[in-house]
C-alpha positions as CSV (number, residue, x, y, z in Angstrom):
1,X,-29.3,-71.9,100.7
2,X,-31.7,-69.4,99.3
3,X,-34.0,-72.2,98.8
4,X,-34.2,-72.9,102.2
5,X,-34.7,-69.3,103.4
6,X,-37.9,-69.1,100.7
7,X,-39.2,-72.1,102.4
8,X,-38.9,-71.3,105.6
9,X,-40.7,-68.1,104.6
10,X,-43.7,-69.8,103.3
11,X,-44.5,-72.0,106.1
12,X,-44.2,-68.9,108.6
13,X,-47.1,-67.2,106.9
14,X,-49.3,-70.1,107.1
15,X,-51.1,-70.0,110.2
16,X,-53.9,-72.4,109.7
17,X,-57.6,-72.1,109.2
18,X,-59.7,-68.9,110.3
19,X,-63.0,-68.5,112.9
20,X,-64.5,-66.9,109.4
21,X,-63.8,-70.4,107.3
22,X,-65.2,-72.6,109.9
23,X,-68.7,-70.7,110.2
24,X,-68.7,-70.9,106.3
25,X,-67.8,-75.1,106.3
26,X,-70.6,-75.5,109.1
27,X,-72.9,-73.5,107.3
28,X,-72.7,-75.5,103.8
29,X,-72.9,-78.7,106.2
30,X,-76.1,-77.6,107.7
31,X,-78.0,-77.0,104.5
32,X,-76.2,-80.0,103.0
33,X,-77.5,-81.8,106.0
34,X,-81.7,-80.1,106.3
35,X,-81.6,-80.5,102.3
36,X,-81.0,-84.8,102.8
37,X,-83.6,-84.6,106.1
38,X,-86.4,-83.1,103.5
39,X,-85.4,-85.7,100.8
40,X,-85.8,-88.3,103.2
41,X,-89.6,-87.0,104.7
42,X,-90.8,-87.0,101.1
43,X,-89.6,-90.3,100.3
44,X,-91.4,-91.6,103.7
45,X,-94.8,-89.5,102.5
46,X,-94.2,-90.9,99.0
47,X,-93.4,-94.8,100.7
48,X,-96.9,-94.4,102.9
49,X,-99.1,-92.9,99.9
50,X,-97.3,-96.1,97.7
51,X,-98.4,-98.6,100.1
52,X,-102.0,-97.0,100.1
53,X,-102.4,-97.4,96.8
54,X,-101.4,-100.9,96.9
55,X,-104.1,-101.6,99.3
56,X,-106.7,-100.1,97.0
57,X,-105.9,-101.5,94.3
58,X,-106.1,-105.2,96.2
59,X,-109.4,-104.4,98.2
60,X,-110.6,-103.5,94.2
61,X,-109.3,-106.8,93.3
62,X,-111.0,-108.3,96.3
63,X,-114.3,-107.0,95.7
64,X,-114.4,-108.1,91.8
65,X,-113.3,-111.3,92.8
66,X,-116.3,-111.3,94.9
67,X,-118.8,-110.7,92.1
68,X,-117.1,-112.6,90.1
69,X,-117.5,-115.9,92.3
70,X,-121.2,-114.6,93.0
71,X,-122.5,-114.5,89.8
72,X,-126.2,-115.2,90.9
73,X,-126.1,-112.0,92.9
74,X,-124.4,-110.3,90.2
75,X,-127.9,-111.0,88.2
76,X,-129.8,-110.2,91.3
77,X,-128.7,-106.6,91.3
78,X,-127.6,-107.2,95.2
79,X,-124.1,-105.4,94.0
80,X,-125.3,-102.5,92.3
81,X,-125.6,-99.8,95.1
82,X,-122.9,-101.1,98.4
83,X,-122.5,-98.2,100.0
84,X,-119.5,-97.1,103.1
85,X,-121.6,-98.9,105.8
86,X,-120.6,-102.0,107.4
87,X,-124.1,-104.2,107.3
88,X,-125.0,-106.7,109.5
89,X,-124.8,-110.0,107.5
90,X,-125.1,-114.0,108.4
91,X,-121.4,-115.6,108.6
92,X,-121.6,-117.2,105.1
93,X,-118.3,-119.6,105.9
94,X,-120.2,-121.1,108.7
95,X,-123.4,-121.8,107.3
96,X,-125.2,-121.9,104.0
97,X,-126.2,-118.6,102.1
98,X,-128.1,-117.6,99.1
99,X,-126.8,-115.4,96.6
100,X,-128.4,-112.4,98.2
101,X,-127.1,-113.1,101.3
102,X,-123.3,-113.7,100.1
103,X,-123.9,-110.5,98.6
104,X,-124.4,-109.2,101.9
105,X,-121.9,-111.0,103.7
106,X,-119.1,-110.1,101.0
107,X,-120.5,-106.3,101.2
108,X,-119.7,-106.5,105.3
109,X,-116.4,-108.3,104.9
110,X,-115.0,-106.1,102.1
111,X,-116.0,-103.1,103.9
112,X,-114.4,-104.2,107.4
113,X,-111.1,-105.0,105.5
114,X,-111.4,-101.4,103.9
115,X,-111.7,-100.1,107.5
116,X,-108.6,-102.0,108.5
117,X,-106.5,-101.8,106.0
118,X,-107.0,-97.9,105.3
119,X,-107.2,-94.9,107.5
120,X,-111.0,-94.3,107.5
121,X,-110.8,-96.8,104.4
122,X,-114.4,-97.4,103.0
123,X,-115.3,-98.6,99.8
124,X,-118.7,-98.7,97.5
125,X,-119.8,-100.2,94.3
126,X,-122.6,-98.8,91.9
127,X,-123.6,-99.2,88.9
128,X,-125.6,-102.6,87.3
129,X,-124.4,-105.8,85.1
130,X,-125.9,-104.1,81.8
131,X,-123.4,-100.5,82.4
132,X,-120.6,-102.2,84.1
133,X,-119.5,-100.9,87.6
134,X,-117.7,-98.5,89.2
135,X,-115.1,-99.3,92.3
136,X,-114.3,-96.3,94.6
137,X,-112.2,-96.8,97.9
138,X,-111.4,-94.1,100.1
139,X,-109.3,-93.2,102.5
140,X,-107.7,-89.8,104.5
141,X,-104.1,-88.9,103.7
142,X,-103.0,-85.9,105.8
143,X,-101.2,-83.3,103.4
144,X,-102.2,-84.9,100.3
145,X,-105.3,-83.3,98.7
146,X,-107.8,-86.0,96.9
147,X,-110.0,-84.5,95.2
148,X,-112.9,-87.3,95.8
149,X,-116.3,-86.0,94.9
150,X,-118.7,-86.7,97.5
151,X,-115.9,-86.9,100.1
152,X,-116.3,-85.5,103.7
153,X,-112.6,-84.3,103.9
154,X,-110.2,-82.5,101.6
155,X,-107.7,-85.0,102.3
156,X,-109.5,-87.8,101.3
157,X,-108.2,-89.7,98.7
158,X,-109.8,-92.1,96.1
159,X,-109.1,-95.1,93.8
160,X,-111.7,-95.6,91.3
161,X,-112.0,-98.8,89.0
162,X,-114.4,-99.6,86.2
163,X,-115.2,-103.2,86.5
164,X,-117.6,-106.1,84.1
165,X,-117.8,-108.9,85.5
C-alpha cells in the first residue's frame, strides 16, 4: 500500500510544461529554422554563380571552336583584338563569306550569345597566332566581387582562358 501512496504522490506534483519552457523550445526552433533559411540562400547564390560559370566556360569553348574551324582568319590576324561590341556582320549561313568576314560574323554571333546567355555577358579575344590568346567573358554578379581589370563594375566577374589554336 505504501507503494501506491508514493505513486500517487509523484503524479500530483507533476503539472505539465511551463510558459518559461515553451518560449525557450520556440526560441531554439526559430534559430534552428533562420540558420536552414541562410543555408539554403547561399546554396541558391552558389547554384546561380555555378551555372555562370558553366556558361563561360562553353561560350570559351564556342569561340575556340570558332578559330579553330577558321583557320584562314586565324592567319589573317582578324581574331587578335574582338572587342565587347556586337559588329554588324553579313549572315555567313546564308551566303558565302571569306575568312575575314566569318571572322566577323563569328565575332557578332559569339558576342550576342554572351549577351544572352550572361547578365551584361560580353566577351573579347586578344592576343595573335605567334603568343597564343587570351579568352575573357564577363559578366555582373550582384554581391559577388570580381575583381576584373578593366571592368566597369565591382561586381563584374570574369573567366579568362589562354587558348593556341
Amino acid at each position: 500500500m505504501l507503494g501506491h501512496q508514493s505513486c500517487g504522490l509523484q503524479m500530483n506534483h507533476v503539472r505539465g510544461f511551463s510558459m518559461l519552457e515553451v518560449l525557450i523550445t520556440v526560441l531554439v526552433l526559430s534559430l534552428g529554422l533562420l540558420g536552414m533559411a541562410g543555408l539554403i540562400m547561399t546554396g541558391m547564390k552558389s547554384n546561380t554563380t555555378a551555372h555562370y560559370r558553366s556558361v563561360a566556360i562553353h561560350q570559351t569553348h564556342d569561340i575556340a571552336d570558332r578559330m579553330r574551324a577558321n583557320l584562314s582568319g586565324v592567319r589573317n590576324g582578324s581574331y587578335n583584338d574582338l572587342t565587347t561590341s556586337i559588329p554588324a556582320s553579313n549572315d555567313c549561313t546564308a551566303a558565302e563569306c571569306d575568312a575575314d568576314q566569318m571572322a566577323v560574323y563569328d565575332h557578332a554571333q559569339w558576342n550576342a550569345a554572351n549577351a544572352n546567355l550572361l547578365p551584361n555577358g560580353q566577351g573579347t579575344v586578344s592576343g595573335d597566332l605567334v603568343n597564343g590568346y587570351l579568352i575573357t567573358i564577363m559578366w555582373t554578379e550582384k554581391d559577388r566581387g570580381g575583381g576584373c581589370q578593366g571592368a566597369v563594375s565591382p561586381e563584374t566577374r570574369c573567366f579568362l582562358t589562354r587558348f593556341s589554336p
